[in-house]
N, C-alpha and C positions, 0 to 999 in steps of 0.2 A: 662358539667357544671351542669344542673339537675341533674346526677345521684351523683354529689361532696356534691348536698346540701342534697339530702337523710338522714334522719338519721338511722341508722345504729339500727335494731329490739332490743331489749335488752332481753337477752333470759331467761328464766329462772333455778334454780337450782344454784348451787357452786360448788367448784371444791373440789374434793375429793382426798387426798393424801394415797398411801398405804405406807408406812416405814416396809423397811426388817432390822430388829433388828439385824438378822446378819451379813447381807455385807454390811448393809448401803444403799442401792439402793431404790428409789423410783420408782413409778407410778402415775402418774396423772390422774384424768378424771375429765371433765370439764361437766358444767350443771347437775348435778345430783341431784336431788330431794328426793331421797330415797333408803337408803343400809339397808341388813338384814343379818349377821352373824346368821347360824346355832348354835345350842346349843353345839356343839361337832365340830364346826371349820368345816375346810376342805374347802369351798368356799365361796365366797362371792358374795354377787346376788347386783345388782345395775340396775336401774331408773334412764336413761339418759329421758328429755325432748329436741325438738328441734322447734323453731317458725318462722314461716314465715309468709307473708303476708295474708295469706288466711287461714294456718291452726296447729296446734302443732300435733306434732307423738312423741311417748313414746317408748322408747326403754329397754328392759330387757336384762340384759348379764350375765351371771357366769363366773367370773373370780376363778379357780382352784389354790389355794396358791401352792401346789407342783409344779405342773408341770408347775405355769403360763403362765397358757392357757386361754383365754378370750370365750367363748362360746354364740353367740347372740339365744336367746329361743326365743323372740318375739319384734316382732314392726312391729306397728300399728299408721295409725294416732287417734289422742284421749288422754286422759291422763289413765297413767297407777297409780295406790297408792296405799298403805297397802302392800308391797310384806312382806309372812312371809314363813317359811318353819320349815318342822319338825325336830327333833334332831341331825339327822345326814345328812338333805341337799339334800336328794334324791328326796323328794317331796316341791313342791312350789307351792303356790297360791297368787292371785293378784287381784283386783280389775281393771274393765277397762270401763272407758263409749267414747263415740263419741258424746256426747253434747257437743257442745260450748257454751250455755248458763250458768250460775252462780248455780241452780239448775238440778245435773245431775242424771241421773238415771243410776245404774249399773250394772254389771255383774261380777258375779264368776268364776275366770276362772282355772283350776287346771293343772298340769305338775308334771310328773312322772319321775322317773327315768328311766324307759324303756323306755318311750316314747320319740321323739323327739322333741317335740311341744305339747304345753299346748291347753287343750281344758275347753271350755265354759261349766261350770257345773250347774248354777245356774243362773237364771233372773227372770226378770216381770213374761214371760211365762213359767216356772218352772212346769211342773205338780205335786203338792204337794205346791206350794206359795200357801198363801192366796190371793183371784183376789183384783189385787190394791195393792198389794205388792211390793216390789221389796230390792233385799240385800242393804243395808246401807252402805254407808259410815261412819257415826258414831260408827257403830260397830267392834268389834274386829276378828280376822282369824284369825283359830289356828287348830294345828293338836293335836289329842287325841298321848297320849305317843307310842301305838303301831303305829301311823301313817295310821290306818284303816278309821278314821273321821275325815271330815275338819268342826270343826263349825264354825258359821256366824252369823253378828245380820241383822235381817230386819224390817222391818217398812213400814208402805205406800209410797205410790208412791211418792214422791214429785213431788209439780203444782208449773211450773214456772209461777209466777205473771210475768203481762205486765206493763211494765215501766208507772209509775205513774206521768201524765204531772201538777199536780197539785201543787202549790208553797208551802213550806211548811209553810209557815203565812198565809197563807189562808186553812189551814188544821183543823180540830176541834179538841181540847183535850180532851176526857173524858175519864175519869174511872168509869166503873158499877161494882158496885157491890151487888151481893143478900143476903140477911139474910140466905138463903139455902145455900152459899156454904159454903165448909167446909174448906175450906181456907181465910184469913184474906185478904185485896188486896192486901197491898204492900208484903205479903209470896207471892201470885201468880205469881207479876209481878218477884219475884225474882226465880223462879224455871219455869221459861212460858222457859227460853231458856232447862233446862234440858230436860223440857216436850219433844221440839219439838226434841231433840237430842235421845230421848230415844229409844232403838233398842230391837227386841225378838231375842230369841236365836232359830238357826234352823242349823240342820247337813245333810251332807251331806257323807251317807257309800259309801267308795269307793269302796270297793270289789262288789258292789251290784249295785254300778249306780246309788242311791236310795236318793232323795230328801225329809226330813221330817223336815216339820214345827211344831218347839216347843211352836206354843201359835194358841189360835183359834180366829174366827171371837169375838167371847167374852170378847177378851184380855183378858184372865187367862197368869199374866205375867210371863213368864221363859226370863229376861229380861238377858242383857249383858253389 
């Protein structure tokens, strides 16, 4: 009887339908959070999520339109987002963190077409980040047209704030503002979310291994 009153996890993602234009036949895959079509076709990469009581795992698969063939490249528990790939599908890269809290901090992770398995190309400790860095989330992944560069936006580190027990009518309202800034307030309060969204640009050569950040301690911004 306890386990009849259980309610039942509600998981995340939708179901994704593929339609063959020519026989008419479908595919289904359920919880899916994120698909990426190559520029030039040929596969299709999809982000299944799954959740359980204790934790979600992210799943990455390439399904092959010829030969439909399903191919699992990765999973992990954590959430996986951003899958992009270059023109013609042979290289892929993904975003992946293991925080369960609401501010995560990420990782680059790249896959080859020789390779079986994607590896970790890029994080916090990246030799070439700026220290207190880490790749964004709000930024975009992309392969340069030869497929030699994977660029990335990064930003600092995001600090998960500790849940604030204070009631919010007992909270104080104020707005400061200085005759120094160069901003009027109600323009600040309207671009404070852009601000905090705003990512530098940094590449990563593949033939080379080679981590290089496009903005310095300075912010001279090569932004994204």
């Amino acid at each position: 009887e306890k386990a009849k009153k259980q309610k039942p996890i509600k998981q995340p993602g939708d179901d994704l339908v593929l339609y063959d234009t020519r026989s008419g036949d479908t595919i289904q895959y359920h919880q899916v959070t994120e698909f990426s079509w190559p520029k030039k076709g040929g596969s299709l990469f999809i982000v299944r999520q799954r959740k359980d009581t204790v934790a979600t795992y992210s799943t990455l698969l390439k399904f092959d339109t010829q030969l439909g063939k399903v191919t699992e490249l990765h999973s992990a528990e954590g959430f996986i987002k951003k899958i992009a790939t270059d023109e013609e599908g042979m290289n892929y890269t993904f975003l992946h963190s293991n925080d369960t809290v609401a501010t995560k901090v990420y990782a680059v992770w790249l896959g080859k077409g020789t390779s079986p398995q994607p590896v970790k190309v890029a994080e916090e400790a990246t030799p070439g980040m700026i220290p207190g860095w880490a790749p964004s989330e709000n930024g975009s992944l992309y392969f340069s047209g030869d497929a030699t560069r994977l660029f990335m936006g990064t930003a600092p580190r995001p600090v998960h704030e500790a849940p604030d027990s204070t009631l919010e009518e007992d909270k104080p309202k104020v707005d400061v503002w200085n005759w120094k800034d160069l901003a009027l307030q109600p323009q600040q309060k309207v671009e404070a979310d852009r601000e905090k969204k705003r990512t530098f640009l940094a590449v990563y050569h593949i033939p080379e291994g080679k981590f290089i950040q496009l903005a310095d301690t300075n912010l001279t911004r090569v932004t994204t």
